[in-house]
C-alpha positions, 0 to 999 in steps of 0.5 A: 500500500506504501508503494502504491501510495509512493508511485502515486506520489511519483506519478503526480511529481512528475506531471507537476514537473511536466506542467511547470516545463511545459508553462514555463517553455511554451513561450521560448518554443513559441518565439522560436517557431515565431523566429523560424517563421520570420526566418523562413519569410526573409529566406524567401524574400531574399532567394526571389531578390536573388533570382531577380538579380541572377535573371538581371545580371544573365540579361545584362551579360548577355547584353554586354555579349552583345555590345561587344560583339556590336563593338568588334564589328563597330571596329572592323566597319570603321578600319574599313572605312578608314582604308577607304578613306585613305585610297580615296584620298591618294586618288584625289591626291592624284587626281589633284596633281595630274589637274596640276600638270594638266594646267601646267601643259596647258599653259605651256602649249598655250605659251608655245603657242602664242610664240607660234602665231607670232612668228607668222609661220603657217601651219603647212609651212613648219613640216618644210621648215623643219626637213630644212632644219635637218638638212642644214644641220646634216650639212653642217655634221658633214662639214664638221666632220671634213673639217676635222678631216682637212685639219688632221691633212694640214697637220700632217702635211706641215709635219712632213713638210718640217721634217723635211725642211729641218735637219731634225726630227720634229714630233709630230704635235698633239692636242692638249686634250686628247686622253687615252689608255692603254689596251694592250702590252707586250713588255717583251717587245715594248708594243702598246696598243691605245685606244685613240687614233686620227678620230682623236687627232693622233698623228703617226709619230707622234709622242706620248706619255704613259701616267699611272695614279700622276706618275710617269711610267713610260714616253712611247712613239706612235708607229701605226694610226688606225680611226679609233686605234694606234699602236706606238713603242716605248722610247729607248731610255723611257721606260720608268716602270713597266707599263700595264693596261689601263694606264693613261696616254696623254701628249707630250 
């Protein structure tokens, strides 16, 4: 009877324990439910402002995807139309500097011209005018041309006629300005060949110095004389230094 009354005892401790929990818990389950609560509403708050913004930012990517791709064709329109602006600008330069030489014909032909009619010419006239400008300059190379030919006589009649009116050996003389070369050497009998002859004025016997680098080499006589050729010896005791193609010849 003792235990029963003791288990009832118990029984009702612990309800009693129970009841004082349970009054004094419920508030702070209360709240926490009220705070879970809360929780949850910001929760979603916060996850739709999220998938608002990843739907901002996957728009604004996509447009700044977009931008760029509008700006690398912005560039290569613009490179484009640049290089076309430069070609059309070295053809206007062109076409500018052609305008130029154009008026600059124009002028000229106008002055030319001009200088035309004053002279009273007709134009049927010139084609005749200019066959007798060639004429008369062909008649004067030809005259030129024997002039050189009657000079080259005297000169070597009026040597020939010294030697023989002189008890002496006269060289026959040169122009100051012939200049020549020497072609061709055979040291072992002292024979040149020169690339000068009557065309140049060279006499037969003549007399020549032989200069390398402005040193005397050698003083040679001319034996045969051919238009543009002469051949010539080296003088006895006028051999300085032995003589090498392309040496100079000048007169004595």
């Amino acid at each position: 009877m003792l235990l029963r009354i003791s288990l009832i005892l118990a029984i009702l401790a612990g309800l009693g324990v129970i009841g004082v929990s349970q009054f004094m818990l419920r508030p702070q389950v209360v709240k926490i439910i009220e705070e879970r609560e809360h929780n949850k509403t910001e929760w979603d708050k916060t996850q739709k402002r999220l998938d608002k913004t990843n739907v901002v930012l996957k728009t604004t990517l996509e447009k700044l995807a977009k931008t760029e791709t509008d700006l690398g064709e912005t560039k290569t329109q613009l490179a484009a139309t640049t290089a076309k602006f430069e070609t059309e600008q070295k053809r206007a330069n062109g076409l500018q500097e052609n305008l130029n030489k154009s008026n600059a014909d124009l002028t000229a032909a106008r002055n030319e011209l001009a200088a035309y009619e004053g002279t009273g010419v007709k134009p049927e006239e010139i084609k005749g005018l200019v066959a007798n400008v060639k004429s008369l300059q062909q008649a004067n190379d030809g005259l030129k041309e024997e002039s050189k030919l009657l000079v080259n006589q005297v000169r070597k009649l009026t040597n020939q006629l010294a030697q023989i009116t002189s008890d002496k050996e006269i060289d026959p003389p040169i122009p100051p300005e012939v200049r020549g070369k020497v072609l061709v050497v055979d040291p072992k009998w002292d024979f040149l060949v020169l690339d000068v002859g009557s065309k140049n004025s060279v006499p037969d016997r003549g007399v020549l110095l032989v200069s390398r680098q402005g040193e005397l080499v050698a003083k040679v006589r001319v034996t045969s004389v051919q238009d543009n050729r002469s051949i010539a010896n080296i003088m006895p005791g006028w051999k300085i230094k032995d003589v090498m193609e392309g040496d100079v010849v000048l007169p004595y």
